[in-house]
Structures are given as C-alpha cells and as structure tokens.
C-alpha positions in Angstrom: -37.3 -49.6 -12.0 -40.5 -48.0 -11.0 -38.7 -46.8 -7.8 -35.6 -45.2 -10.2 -38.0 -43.7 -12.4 -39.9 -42.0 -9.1 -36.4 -40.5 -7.9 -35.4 -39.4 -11.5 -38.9 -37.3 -11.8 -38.1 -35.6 -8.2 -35.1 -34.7 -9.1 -36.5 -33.3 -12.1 -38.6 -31.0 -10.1 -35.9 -29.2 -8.1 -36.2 -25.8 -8.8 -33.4 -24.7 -11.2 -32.0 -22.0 -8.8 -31.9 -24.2 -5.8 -29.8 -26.9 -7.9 -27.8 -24.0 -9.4 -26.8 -21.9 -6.2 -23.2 -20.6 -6.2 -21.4 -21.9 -3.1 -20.8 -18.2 -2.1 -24.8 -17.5 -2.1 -24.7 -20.9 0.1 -22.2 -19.4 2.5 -23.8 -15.6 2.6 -27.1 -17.4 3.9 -25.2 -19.0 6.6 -23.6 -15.7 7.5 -26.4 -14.1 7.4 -28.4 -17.0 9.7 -25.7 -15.9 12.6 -26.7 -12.7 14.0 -23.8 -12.2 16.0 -21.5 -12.4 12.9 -23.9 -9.7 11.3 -23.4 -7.3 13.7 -19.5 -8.1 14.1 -19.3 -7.2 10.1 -21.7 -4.7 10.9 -18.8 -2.9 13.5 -16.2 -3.8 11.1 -17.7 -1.8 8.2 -18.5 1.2 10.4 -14.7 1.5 11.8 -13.7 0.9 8.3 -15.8 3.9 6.6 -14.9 6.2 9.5 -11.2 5.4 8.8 -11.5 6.1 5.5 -13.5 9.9 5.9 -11.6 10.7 9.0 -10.3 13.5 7.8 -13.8 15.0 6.2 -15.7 13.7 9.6 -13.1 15.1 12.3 -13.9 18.6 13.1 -10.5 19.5 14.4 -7.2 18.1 14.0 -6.1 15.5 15.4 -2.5 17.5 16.5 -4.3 20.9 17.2 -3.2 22.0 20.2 -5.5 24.6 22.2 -3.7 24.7 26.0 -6.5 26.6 27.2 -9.3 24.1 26.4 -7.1 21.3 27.8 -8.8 18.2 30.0 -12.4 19.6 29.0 -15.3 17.3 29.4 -17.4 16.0 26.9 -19.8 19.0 25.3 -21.1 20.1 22.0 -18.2 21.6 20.7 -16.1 18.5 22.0 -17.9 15.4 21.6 -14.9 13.3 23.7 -13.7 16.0 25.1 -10.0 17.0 25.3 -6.8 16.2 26.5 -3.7 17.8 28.4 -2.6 19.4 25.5 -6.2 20.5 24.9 -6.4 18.4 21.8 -10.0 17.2 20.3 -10.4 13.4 21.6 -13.1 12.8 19.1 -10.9 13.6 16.5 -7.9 11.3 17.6 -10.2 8.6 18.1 -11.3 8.9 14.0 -7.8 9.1 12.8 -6.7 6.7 15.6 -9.1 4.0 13.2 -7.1 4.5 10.3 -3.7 3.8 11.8 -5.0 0.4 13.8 -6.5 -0.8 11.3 -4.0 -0.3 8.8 -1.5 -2.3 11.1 -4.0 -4.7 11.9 -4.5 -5.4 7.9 -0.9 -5.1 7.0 1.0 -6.9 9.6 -1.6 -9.8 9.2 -1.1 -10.1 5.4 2.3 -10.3 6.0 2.5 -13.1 8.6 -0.4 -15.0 6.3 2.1 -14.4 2.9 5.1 -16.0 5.1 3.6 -18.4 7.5 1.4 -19.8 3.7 4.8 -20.3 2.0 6.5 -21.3 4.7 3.9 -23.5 6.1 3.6 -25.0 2.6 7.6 -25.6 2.2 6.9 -28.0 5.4 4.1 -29.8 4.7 4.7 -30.7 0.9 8.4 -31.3 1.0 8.9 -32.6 4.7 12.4 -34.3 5.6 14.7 -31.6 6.3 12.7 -28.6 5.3 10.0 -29.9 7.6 12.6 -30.1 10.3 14.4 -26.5 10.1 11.1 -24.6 9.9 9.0 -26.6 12.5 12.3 -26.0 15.2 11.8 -22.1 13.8 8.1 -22.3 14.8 8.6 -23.3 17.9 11.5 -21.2 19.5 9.7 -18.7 18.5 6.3 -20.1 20.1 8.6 -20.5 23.4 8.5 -16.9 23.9 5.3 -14.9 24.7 4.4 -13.3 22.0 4.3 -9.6 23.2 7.8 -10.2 24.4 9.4 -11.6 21.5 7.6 -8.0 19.9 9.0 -5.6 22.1 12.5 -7.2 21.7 12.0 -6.9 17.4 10.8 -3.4 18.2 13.9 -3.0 20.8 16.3 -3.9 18.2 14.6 -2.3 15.1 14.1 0.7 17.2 10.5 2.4 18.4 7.7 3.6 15.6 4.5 2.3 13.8 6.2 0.7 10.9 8.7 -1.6 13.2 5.6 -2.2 15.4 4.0 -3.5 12.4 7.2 -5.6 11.2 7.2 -6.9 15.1 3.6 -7.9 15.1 3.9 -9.7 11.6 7.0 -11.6 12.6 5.1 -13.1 15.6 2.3 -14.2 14.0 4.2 -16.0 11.4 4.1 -19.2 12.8 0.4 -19.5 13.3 -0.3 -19.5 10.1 2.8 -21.3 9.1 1.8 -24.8 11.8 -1.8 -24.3 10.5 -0.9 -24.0 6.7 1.7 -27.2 7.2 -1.2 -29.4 9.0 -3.2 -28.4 6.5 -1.4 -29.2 3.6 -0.3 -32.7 5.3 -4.3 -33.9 5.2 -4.6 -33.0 1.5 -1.2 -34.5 0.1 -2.7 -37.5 0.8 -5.9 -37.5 -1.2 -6.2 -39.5 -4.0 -6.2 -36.7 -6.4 -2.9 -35.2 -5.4 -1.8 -38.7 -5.8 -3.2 -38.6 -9.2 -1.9 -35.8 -10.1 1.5 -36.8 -9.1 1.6 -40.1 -11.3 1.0 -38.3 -14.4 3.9 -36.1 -14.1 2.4 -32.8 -12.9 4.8 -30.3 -11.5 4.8 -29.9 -7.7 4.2 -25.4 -8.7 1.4 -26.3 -10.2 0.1 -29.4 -8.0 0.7 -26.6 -4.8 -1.1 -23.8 -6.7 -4.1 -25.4 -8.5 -5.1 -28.0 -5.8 -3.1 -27.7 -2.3 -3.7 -24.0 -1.8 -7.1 -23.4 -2.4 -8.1 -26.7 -0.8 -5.8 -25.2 2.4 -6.9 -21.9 2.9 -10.4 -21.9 4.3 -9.1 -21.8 8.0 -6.3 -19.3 7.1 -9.4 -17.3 6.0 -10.8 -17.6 9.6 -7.8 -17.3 11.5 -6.2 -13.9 9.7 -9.7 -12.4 10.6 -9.6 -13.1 14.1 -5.3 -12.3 13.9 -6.4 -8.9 12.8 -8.4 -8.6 16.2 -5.5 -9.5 18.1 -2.8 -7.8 15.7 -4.7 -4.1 16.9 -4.7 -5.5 21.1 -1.0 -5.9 20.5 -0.4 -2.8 18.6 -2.1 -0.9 20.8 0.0 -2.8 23.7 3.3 -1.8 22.1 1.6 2.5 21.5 1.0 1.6 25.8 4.4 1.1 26.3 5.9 3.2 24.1 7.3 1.5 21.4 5.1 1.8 18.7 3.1 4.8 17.6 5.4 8.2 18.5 3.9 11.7 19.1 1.4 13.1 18.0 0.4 10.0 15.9 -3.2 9.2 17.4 -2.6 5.8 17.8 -5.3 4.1 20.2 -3.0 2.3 22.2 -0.5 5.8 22.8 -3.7 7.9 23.3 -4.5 5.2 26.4 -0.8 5.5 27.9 -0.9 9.2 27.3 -4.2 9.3 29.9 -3.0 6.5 32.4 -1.8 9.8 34.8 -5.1 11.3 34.6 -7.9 8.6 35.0 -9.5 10.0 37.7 -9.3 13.6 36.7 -10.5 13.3 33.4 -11.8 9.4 32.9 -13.0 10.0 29.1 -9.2 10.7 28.1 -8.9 6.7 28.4 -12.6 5.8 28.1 -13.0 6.7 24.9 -10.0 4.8 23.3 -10.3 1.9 25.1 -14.1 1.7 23.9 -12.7 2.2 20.5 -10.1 -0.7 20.7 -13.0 -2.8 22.4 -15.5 -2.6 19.6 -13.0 -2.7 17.0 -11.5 -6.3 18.6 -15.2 -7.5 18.9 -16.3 -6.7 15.7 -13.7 -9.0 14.2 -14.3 -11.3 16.4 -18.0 -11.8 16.0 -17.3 -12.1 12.2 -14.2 -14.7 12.5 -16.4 -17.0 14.8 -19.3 -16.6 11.8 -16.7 -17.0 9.4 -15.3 -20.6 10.7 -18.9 -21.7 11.3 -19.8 -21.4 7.4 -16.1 -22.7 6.3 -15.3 -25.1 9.2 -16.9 -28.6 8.3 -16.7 -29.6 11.4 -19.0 -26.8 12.7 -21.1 -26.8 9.3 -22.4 -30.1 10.7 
C-alpha cells in the first residue's frame, strides 16, 4: 500500500505540460533532434518559396531570347550565365522549380490516392480482389519503371502533363503493396474485430480505424516518391518526352546542354545542381520523417 501510495504522489508531480504533450509536439522534437532532416526541410522550403516568387525573383524571362548574348559565362548581369539561344540560365533554373515540383507533388498524390484505394480493396476484402490487383502490381513491377514511363508517354504522346500521368501510373503500386501489407496487420487487431461483431459497416470500419492506423509509412514514402518522381521527370525532359520547348524544365534544360559541356559547362551545371539539391532535400526529410513515425526506428 505504502509502495502504491509512493507511485500515485510521483505521478502527481509530473508537470502538467509534460503529461499533456500533443503527439505532434512529440514528433516536431524528434524532427527537430535530427539535423540532417532539418536541413533537408530546410532545402525543401527554399525550392518551394523560390517556385512560388519565380516570376518577381527572375530578372529576365525565362524564353527571352538575346542571340547575341548566347553561351555567356556566369557575370553580374547573368548570374548562370546563358545559353545557345542566349537565354538567362538563372532565370530557367527559378521557373524550372515550379514545374518539378509541381509534377513531383501532383504525380505523387495521384499514385498515393490510387495505390491507398487500391491497396485497401486488397487487403480488406482479399479472395479475388486480392488476386486481380496483386497480379496488376506485379506486371507492372516486371518492367523497369522508367521504361514502362516512356512507353505510357509513347502512347499518350510527348508533354508535361502525360509525363506526369506516366510517372503517377508507375508509382501506383508502391503504395498500393505497402497500403495492402499494411492494412493486413491491422485487420487483425482486436479492435477491428470488435468493431466487426457489433455490426459496423466495413466504410466506416476502413475510414475511422484502418486508414489512419495505415498511413504513417505512406506518409514517409510519398515524401521520398516525390524525390524520385522529379529524377524521373527530369529523365523523361532528357530524352525528350516530357517538358517541350521553351518550357524550363530541369531535366530538358540538361538535354538541351549535353552538346555543349565542354564549351560552356554551367549550361548543365547549373540544372543538374538544381535537381541534386532538390532530390536531397526530400530525402533528408523522408529519412527524418520514418525515424519519428517508424516504430521500429523510434526504438
């Protein structure tokens, strides 16, 4: 009794805020704790603000044309330089932010929307469902990824916008394998189980408990997706099939100086430090991310 009433008084003395502190507070600490993460969110932010004041931050634009300041080197009136059309590099490389991260964002949300509902459909329902979508997952899985998205760019035809479709589409089953193994594991709690024997509806059962108790590693792995969803845009700008002329698009800017890297080497080094910092900020902060939400590494 004596021993009960000692740990009932400590308990007592717990500050209120450290009893009380929101699991997000929890998590920002353990953010915070990882340096590395810090400074990837750090380069996230930064390529996020100058995407979205581009067009007040560029001093030229970025499809001005000046054929007699073409291949200039770096200077005070041209920061990066310019290309062989005599066109501001520093400028491209601003507005060249905007357009990868916008496919980098977009085609991730729509492989995480698919591959979620799809990944659920599996994992909840099984039998048959399970069957049809799992085979999906894995012919498409067969094929490397960057060539099963230059054939849905071949057939959908070359620009941004089917380069983003074509990115989404092969990412769908990343999420969709990790959603279903996800969603396998919890099913089986007692909870859902509960749940189930007092006649709750499997909408609500997927919504209210199965989701949110799912998507902590979705979280982790659309952040470092969207590091891999601007490598493979900028791939498909390389080779032509995304981004057309005179979009600045990072990848398009790097195929457009491939005939001219030892004439005029800031033409691709400037880009390709672009698409470097950008991959790395994301992920710095995806590797923080699944230490904090990972259990496994939380321990």
């Amino acid at each position: 009794m004596a021993e009960l009433a000692k740990n009932t008084a400590d308990i007592a003395t717990i500050p209120v805020e450290e009893k009380l502190t929101p699991p997000w507070k929890e998590n920002w600490r353990l953010f915070y704790k990882n340096k590395l993460a810090v400074i990837g969110l750090g380069i996230v932010i930064f390529f996020i603000i100058i995407a979205a004041i581009a067009p007040w931050l560029a001093p030229y634009s970025y499809k001005a044309q000046v054929l007699t300041e073409r291949m200039q080197a770096p200077s005070s009136k041209h920061w990066f330089g310019t290309d062989d059309f005599g066109r501001d590099i520093f400028s491209r490389v601003l507005y060249g932010a905007r357009i990868s991260l916008w496919v980098g964002f977009f085609s991730v949300l729509g492989s995480v929307v698919i591959g979620t509902l799809l990944g659920i459909v599996a994992g909840y329902y099984g039998r048959w469902a399970d069957t049809i979508i799992s085979r999906i997952f894995d012919i498409m899985l067969a094929f490397p990824s960057i060539l099963l998205a230059i054939a849905v760019v071949s057939v959908l035809g070359p620009s941004l916008q089917n380069a983003l479709i074509a990115i989404a589409v092969i990412n769908i089953p990343n999420f969709g394998r990790l959603i279903r193994s996800k969603v396998l594991s919890v099913k089986q709690e007692e909870y859902i189980m509960s749940a189930r024997a007092v006649g709750m509806k499997d909408t609500r059962i997927l919504l209210r408990h199965i989701l949110p108790n799912s998507v902590s590693p979705v979280i982790v792995q659309a952040t470092l997706a969207i590091a891999t969803a601007i490598i493979e845009a900028a791939a498909l700008g390389f080779l032509g099939l995304g981004a057309q002329p005179p979009t600045p698009e990072w990848g398009k800017m790097l195929a457009d100086s491939r005939n001219y890297i030892t004439q005029a080497p800031w033409t691709l080094f400037f880009p390709g430090m672009a698409i470097m910092l950008t991959v790395l900020g994301f992920n710095l902060m995806g590797d923080g991310l699944r230490d904090i939400l990972d259990p496994k590494m939380k321990q």
